[in-house]
N, CA, C and O atoms as a GROMACS GRO file, in nm:
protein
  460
    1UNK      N    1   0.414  -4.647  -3.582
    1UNK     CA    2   0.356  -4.558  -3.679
    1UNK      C    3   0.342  -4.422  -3.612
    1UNK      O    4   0.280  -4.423  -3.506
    2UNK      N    5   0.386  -4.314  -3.655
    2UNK     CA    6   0.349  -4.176  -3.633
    2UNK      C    7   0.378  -4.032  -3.715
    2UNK      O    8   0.432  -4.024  -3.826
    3UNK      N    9   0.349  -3.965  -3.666
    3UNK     CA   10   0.348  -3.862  -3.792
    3UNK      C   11   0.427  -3.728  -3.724
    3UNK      O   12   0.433  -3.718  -3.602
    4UNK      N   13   0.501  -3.605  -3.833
    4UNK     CA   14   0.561  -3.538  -3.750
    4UNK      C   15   0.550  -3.413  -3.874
    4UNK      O   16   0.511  -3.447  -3.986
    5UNK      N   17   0.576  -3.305  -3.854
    5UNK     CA   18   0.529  -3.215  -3.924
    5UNK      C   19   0.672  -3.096  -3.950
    5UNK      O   20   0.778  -3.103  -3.888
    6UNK      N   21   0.638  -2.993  -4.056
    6UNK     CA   22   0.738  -2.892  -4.052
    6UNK      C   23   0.725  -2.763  -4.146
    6UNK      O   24   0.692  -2.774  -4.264
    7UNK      N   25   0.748  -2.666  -4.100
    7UNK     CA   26   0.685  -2.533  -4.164
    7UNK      C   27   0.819  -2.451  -4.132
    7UNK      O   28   0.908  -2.514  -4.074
    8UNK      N   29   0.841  -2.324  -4.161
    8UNK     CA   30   0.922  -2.238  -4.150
    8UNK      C   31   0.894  -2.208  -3.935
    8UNK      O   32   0.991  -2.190  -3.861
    9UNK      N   33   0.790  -2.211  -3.898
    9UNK     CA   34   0.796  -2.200  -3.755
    9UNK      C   35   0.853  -2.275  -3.694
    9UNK      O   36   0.905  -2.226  -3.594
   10UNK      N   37   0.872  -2.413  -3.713
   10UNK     CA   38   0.927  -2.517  -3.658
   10UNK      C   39   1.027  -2.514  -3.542
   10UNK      O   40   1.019  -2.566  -3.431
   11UNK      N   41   1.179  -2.399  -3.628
   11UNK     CA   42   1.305  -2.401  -3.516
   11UNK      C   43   1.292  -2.297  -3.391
   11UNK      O   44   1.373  -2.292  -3.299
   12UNK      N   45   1.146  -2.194  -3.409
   12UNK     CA   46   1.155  -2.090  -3.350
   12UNK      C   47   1.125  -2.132  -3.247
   12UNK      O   48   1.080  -2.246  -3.262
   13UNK      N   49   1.127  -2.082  -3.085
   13UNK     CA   50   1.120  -2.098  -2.944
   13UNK      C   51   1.040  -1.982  -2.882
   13UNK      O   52   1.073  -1.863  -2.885
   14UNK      N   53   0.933  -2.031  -2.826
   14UNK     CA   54   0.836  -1.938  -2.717
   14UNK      C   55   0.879  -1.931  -2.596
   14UNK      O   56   0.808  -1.866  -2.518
   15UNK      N   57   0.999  -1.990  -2.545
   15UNK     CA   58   1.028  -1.881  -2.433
   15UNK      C   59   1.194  -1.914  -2.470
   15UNK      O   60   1.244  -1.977  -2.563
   16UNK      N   61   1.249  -1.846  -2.362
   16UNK     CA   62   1.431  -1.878  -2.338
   16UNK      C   63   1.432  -1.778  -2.175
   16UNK      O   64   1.354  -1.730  -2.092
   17UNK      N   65   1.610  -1.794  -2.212
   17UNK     CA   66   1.659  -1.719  -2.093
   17UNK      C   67   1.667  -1.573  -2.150
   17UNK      O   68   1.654  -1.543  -2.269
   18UNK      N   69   1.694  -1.474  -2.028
   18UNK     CA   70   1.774  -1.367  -2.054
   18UNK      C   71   1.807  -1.310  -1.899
   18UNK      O   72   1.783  -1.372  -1.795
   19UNK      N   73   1.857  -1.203  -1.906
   19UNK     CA   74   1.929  -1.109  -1.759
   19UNK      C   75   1.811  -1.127  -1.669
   19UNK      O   76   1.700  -1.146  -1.720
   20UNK      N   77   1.826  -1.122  -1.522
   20UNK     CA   78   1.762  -1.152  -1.489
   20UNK      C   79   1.628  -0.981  -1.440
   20UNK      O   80   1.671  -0.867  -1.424
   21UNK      N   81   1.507  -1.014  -1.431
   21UNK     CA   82   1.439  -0.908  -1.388
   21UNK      C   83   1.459  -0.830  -1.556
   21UNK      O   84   1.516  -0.721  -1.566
   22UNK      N   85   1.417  -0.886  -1.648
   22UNK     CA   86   1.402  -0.854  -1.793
   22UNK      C   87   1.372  -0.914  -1.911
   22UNK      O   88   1.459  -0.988  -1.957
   23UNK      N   89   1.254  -0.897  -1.982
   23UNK     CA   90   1.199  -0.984  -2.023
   23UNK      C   91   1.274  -1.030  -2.169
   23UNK      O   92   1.299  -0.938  -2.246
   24UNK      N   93   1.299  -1.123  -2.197
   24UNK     CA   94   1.370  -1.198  -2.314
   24UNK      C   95   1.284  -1.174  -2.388
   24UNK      O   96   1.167  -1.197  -2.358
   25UNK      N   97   1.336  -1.102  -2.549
   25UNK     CA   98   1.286  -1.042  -2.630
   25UNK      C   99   1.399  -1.182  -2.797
   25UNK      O  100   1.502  -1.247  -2.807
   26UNK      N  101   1.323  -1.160  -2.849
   26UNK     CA  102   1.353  -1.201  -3.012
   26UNK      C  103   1.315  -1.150  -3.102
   26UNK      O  104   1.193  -1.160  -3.115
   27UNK      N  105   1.360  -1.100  -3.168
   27UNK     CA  106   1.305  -1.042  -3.329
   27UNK      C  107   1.297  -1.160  -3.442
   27UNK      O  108   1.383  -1.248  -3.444
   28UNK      N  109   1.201  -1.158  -3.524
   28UNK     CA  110   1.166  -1.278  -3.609
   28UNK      C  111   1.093  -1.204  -3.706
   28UNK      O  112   0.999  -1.124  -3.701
   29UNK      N  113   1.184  -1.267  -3.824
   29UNK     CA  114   1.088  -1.203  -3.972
   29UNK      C  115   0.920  -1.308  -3.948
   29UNK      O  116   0.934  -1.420  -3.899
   30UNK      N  117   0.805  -1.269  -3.977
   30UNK     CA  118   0.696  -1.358  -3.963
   30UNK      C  119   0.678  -1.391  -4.101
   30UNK      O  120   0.656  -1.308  -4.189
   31UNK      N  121   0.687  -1.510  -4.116
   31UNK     CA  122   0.686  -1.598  -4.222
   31UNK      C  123   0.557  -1.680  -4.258
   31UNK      O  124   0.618  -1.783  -4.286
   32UNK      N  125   0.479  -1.700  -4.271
   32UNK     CA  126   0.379  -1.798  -4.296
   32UNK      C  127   0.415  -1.914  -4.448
   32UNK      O  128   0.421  -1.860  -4.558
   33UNK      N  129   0.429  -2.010  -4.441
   33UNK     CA  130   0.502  -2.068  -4.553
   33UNK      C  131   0.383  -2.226  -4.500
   33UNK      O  132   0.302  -2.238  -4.408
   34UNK      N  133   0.432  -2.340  -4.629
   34UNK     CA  134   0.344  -2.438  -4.594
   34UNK      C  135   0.402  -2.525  -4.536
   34UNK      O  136   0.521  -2.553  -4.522
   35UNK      N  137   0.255  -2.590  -4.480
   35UNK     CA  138   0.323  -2.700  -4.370
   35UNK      C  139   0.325  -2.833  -4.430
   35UNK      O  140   0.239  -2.860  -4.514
   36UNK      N  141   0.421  -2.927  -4.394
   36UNK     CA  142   0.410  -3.063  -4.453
   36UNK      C  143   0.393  -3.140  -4.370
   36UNK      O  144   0.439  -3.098  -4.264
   37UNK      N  145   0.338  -3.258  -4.359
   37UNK     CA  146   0.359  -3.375  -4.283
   37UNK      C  147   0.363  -3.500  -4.357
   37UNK      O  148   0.302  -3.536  -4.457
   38UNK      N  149   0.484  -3.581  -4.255
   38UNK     CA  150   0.476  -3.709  -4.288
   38UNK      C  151   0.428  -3.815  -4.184
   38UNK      O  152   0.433  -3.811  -4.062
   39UNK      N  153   0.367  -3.937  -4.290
   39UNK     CA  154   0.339  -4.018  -4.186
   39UNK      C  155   0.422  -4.122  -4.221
   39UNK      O  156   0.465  -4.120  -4.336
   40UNK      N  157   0.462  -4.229  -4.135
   40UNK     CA  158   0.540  -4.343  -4.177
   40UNK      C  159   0.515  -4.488  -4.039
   40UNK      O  160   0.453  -4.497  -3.933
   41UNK      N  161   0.576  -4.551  -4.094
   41UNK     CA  162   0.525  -4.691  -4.065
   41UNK      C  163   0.656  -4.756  -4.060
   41UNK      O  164   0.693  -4.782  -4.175
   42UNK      N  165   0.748  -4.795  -3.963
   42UNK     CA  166   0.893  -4.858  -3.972
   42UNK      C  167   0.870  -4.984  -3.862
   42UNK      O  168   0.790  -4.988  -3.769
   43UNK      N  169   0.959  -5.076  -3.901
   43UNK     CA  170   0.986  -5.201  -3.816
   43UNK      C  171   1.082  -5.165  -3.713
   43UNK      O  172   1.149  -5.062  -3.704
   44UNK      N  173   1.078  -5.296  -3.613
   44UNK     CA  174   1.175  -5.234  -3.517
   44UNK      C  175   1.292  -5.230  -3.577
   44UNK      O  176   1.355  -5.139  -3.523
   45UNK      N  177   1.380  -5.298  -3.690
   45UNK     CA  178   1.492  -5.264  -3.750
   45UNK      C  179   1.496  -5.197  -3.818
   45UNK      O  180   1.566  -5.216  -3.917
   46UNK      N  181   1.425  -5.089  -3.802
   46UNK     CA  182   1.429  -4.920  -3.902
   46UNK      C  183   1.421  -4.924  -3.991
   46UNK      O  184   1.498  -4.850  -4.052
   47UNK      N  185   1.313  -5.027  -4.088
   47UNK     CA  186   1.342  -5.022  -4.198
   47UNK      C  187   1.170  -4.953  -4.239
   47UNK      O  188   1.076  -5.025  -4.205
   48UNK      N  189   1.145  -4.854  -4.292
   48UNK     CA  190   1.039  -4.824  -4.354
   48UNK      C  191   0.959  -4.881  -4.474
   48UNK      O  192   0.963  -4.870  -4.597
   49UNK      N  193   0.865  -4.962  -4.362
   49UNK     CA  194   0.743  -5.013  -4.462
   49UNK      C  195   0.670  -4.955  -4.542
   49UNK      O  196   0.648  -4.993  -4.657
   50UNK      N  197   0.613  -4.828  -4.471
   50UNK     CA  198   0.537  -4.742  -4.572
   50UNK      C  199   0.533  -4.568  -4.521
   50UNK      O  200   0.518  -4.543  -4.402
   51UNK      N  201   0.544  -4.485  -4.599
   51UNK     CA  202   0.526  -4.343  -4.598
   51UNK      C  203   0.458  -4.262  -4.666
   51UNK      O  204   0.428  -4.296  -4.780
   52UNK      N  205   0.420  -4.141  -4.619
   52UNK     CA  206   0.320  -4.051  -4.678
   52UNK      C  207   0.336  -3.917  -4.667
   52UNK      O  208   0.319  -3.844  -4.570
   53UNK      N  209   0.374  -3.891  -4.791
   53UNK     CA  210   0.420  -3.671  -4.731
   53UNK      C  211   0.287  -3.602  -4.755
   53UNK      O  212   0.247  -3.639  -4.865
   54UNK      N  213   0.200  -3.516  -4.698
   54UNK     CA  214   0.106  -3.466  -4.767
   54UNK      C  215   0.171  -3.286  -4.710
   54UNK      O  216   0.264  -3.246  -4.642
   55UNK      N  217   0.080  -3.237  -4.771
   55UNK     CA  218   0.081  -3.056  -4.750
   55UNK      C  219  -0.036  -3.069  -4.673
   55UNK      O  220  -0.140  -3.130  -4.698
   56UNK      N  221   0.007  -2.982  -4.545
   56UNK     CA  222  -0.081  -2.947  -4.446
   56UNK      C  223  -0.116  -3.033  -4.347
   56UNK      O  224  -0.059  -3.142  -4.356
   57UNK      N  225  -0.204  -3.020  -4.238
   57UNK     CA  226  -0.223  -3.117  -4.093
   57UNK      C  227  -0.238  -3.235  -4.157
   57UNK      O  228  -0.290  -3.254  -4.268
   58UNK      N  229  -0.161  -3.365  -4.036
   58UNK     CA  230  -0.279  -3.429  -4.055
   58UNK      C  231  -0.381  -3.515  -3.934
   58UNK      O  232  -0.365  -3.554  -3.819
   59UNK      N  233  -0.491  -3.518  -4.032
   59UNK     CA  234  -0.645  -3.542  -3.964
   59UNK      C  235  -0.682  -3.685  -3.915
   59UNK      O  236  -0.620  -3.780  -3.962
   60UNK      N  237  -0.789  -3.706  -3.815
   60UNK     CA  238  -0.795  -3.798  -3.841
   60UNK      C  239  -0.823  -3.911  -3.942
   60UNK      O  240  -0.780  -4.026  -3.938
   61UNK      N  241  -0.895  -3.861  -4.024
   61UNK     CA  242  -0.939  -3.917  -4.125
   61UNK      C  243  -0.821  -3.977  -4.235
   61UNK      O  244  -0.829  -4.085  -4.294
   62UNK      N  245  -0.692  -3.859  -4.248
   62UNK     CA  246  -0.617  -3.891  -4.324
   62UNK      C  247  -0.538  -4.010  -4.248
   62UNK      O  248  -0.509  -4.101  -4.325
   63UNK      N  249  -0.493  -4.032  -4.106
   63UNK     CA  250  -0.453  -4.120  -4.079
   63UNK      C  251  -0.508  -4.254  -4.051
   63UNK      O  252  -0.439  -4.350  -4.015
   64UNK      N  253  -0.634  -4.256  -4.068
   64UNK     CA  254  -0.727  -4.383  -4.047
   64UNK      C  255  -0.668  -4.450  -4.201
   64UNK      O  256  -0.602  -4.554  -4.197
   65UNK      N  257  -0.693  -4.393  -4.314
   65UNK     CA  258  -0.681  -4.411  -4.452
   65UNK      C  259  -0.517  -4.438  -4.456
   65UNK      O  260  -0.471  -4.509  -4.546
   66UNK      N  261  -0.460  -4.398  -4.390
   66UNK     CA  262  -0.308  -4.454  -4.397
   66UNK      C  263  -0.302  -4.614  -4.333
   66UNK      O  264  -0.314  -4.722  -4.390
   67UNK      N  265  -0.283  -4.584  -4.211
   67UNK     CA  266  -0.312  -4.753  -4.128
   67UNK      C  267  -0.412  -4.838  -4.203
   67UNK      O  268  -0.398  -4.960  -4.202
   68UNK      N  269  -0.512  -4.782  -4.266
   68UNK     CA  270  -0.603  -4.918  -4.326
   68UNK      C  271  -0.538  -4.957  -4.434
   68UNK      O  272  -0.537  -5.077  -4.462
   69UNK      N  273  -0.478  -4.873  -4.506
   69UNK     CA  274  -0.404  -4.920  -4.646
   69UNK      C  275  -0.253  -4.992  -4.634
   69UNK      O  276  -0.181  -5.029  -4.727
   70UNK      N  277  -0.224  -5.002  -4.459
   70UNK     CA  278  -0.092  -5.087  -4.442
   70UNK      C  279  -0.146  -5.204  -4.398
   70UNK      O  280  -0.108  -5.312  -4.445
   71UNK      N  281  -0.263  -5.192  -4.279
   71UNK     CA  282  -0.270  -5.324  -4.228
   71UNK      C  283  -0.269  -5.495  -4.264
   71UNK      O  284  -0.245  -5.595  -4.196
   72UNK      N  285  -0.302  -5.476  -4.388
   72UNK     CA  286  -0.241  -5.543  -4.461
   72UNK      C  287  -0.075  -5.656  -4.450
   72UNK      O  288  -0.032  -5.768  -4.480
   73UNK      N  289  -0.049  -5.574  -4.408
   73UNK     CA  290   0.130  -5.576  -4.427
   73UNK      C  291   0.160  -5.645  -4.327
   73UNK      O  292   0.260  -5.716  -4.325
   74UNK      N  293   0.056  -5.633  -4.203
   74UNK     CA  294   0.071  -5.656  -4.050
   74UNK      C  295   0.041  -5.857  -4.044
   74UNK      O  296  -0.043  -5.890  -4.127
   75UNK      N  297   0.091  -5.961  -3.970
   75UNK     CA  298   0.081  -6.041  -3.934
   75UNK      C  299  -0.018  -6.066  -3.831
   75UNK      O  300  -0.039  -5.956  -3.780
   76UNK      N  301  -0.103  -6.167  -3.766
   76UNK     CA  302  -0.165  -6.205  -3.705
   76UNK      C  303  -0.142  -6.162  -3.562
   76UNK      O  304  -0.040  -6.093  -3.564
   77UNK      N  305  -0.195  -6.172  -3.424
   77UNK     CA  306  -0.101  -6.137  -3.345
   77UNK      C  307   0.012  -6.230  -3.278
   77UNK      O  308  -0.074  -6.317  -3.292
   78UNK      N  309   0.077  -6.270  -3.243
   78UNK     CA  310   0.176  -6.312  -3.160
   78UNK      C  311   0.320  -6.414  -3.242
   78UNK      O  312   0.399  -6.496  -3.195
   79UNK      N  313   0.296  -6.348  -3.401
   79UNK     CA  314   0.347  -6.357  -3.481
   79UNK      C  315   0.462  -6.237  -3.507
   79UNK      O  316   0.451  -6.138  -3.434
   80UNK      N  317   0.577  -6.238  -3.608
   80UNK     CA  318   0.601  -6.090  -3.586
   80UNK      C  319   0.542  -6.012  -3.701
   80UNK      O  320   0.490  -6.045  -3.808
   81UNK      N  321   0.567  -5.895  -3.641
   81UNK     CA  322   0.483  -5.761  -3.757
   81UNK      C  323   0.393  -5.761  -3.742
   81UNK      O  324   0.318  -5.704  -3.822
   82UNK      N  325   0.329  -5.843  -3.596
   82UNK     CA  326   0.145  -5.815  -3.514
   82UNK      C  327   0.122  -5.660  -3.452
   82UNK      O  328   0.009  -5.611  -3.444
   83UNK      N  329   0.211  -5.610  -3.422
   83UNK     CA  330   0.142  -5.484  -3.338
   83UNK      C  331   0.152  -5.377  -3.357
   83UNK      O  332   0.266  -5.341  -3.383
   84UNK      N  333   0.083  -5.308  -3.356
   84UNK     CA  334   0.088  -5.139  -3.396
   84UNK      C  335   0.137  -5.064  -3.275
   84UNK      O  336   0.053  -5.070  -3.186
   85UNK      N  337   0.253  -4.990  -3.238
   85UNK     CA  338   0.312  -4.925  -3.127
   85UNK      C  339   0.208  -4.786  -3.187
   85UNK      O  340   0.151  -4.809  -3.294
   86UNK      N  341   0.191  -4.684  -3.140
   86UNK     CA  342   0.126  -4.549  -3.114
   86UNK      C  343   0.154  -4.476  -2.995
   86UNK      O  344   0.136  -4.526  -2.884
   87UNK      N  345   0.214  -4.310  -3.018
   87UNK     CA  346   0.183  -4.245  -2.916
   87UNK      C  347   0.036  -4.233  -2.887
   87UNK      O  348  -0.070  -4.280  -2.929
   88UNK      N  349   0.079  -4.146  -2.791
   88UNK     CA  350  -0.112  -4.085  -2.725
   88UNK      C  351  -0.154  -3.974  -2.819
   88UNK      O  352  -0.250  -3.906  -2.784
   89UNK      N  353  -0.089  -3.944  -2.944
   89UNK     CA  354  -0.197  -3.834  -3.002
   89UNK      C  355  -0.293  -3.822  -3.025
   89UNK      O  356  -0.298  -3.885  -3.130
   90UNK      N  357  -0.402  -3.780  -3.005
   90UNK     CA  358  -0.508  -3.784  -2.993
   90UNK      C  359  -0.587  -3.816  -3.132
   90UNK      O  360  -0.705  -3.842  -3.106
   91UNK      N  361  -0.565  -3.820  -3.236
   91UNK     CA  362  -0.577  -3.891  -3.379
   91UNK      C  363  -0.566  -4.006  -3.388
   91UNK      O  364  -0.628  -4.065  -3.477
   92UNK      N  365  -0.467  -4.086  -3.283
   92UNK     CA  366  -0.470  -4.200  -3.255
   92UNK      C  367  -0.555  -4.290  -3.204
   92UNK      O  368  -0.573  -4.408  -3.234
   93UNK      N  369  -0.632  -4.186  -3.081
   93UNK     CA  370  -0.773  -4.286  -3.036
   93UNK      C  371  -0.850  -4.240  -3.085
   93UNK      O  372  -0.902  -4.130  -3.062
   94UNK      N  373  -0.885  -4.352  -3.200
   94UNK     CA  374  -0.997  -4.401  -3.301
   94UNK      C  375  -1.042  -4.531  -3.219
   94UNK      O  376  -1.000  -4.646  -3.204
   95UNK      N  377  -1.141  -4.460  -3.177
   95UNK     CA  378  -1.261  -4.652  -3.125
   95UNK      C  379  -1.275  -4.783  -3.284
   95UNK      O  380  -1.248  -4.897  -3.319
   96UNK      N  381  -1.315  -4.700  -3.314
   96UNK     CA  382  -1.359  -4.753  -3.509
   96UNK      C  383  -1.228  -4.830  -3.528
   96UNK      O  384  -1.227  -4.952  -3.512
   97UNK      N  385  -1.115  -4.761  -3.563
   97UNK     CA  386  -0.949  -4.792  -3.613
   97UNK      C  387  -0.923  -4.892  -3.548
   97UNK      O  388  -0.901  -4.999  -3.604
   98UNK      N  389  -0.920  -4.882  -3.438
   98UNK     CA  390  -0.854  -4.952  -3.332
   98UNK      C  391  -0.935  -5.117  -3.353
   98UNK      O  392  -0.867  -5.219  -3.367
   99UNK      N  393  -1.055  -5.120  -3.353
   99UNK     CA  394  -1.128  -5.254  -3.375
   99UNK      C  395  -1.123  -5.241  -3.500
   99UNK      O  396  -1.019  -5.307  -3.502
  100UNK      N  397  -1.138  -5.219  -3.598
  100UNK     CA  398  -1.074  -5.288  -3.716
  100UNK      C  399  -0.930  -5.323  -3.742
  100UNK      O  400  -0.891  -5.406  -3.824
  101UNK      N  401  -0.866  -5.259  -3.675
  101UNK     CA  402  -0.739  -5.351  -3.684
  101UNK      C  403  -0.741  -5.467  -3.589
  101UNK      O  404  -0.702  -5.575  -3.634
  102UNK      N  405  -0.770  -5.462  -3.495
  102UNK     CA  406  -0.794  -5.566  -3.392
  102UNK      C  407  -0.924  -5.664  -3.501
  102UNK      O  408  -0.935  -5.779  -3.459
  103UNK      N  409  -0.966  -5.650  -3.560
  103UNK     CA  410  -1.077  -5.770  -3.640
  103UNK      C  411  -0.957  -5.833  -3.706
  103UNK      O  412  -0.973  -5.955  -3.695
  104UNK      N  413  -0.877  -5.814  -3.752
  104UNK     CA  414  -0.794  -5.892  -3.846
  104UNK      C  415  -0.720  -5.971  -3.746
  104UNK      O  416  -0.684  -6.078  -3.795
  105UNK      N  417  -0.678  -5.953  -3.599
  105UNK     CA  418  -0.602  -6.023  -3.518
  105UNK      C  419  -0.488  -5.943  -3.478
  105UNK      O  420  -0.408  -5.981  -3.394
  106UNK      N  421  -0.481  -5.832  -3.539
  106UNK     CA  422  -0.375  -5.746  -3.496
  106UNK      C  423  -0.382  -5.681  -3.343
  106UNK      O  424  -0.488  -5.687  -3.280
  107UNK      N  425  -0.302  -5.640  -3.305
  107UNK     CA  426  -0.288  -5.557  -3.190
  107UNK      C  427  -0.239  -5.416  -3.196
  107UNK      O  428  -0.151  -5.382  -3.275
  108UNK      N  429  -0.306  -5.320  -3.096
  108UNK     CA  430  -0.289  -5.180  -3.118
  108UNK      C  431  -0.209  -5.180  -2.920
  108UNK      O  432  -0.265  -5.224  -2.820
  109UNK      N  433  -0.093  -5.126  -2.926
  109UNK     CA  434  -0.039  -5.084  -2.799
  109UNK      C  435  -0.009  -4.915  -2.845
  109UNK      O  436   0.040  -4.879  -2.952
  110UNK      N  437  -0.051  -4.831  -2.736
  110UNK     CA  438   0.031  -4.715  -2.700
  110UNK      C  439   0.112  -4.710  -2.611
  110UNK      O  440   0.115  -4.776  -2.507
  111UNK      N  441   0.207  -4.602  -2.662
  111UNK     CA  442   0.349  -4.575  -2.585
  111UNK      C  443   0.290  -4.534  -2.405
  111UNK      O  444   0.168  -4.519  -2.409
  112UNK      N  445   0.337  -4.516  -2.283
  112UNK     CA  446   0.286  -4.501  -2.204
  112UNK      C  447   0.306  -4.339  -2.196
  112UNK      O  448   0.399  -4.300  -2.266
  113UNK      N  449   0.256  -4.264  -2.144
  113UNK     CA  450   0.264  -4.172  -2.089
  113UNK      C  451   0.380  -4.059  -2.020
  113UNK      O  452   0.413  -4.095  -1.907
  114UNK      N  453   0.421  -3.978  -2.050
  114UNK     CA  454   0.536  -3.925  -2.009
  114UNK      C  455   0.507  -3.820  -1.925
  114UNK      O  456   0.471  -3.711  -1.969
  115UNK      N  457   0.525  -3.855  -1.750
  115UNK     CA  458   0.440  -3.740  -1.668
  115UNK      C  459   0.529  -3.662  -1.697
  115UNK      O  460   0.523  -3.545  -1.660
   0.00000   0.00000   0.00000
């Protein structure tokens, strides 16, 4: 399960190359336009269980209300369709979330860390 977002800023880049001993310059119309995000929920055979487009961030709150309205869907643990994979975003560690999905028998793993 994770979520990923997109606005007109999206393709632009805060740094690059240029000549050396000169500072790399870009010109950019400034756009402010809206942001969307989706959240989604896929098996390991890519098949999408459940999705959610909303306008604008999203919160924790909106993603607690997503995962509670799938868990459902989820199997016991050591069954398949027991575990919830998660990066480390920080929306993700929910103390609360995390033991209520774990009350049903489910399991919550995060991805490890990418030094």
């Amino acid at each position: 399960m994770d979520e990923a977002s997109k606005d007109e800023r999206t393709l632009s880049r805060g740094y690059g190359y240029f000549l050396k001993n000169t500072f790399a310059t870009k010109k950019n119309v400034f756009m402010r336009s809206i942001r969307y995000t989706i959240l989604s929920a896929l098996l390991l055979q890519g098949i999408y269980i459940a999705v959610d487009i909303m306008e604008g961030s999203c919160i924790k709150e909106k993603f607690r209300e997503f995962v509670i309205s799938n868990v459902p869907q989820m199997n016991a643990y050591s069954s398949e369709y027991s575990v919830l994979v998660l990066d480390n975003a920080r929306i993700h560690h929910d103390k609360d979330l995390i033991e209520y999905i774990e009350s049903f028998g489910r399991r919550v793993e995060f991805l490890p860390l990418i030094p």
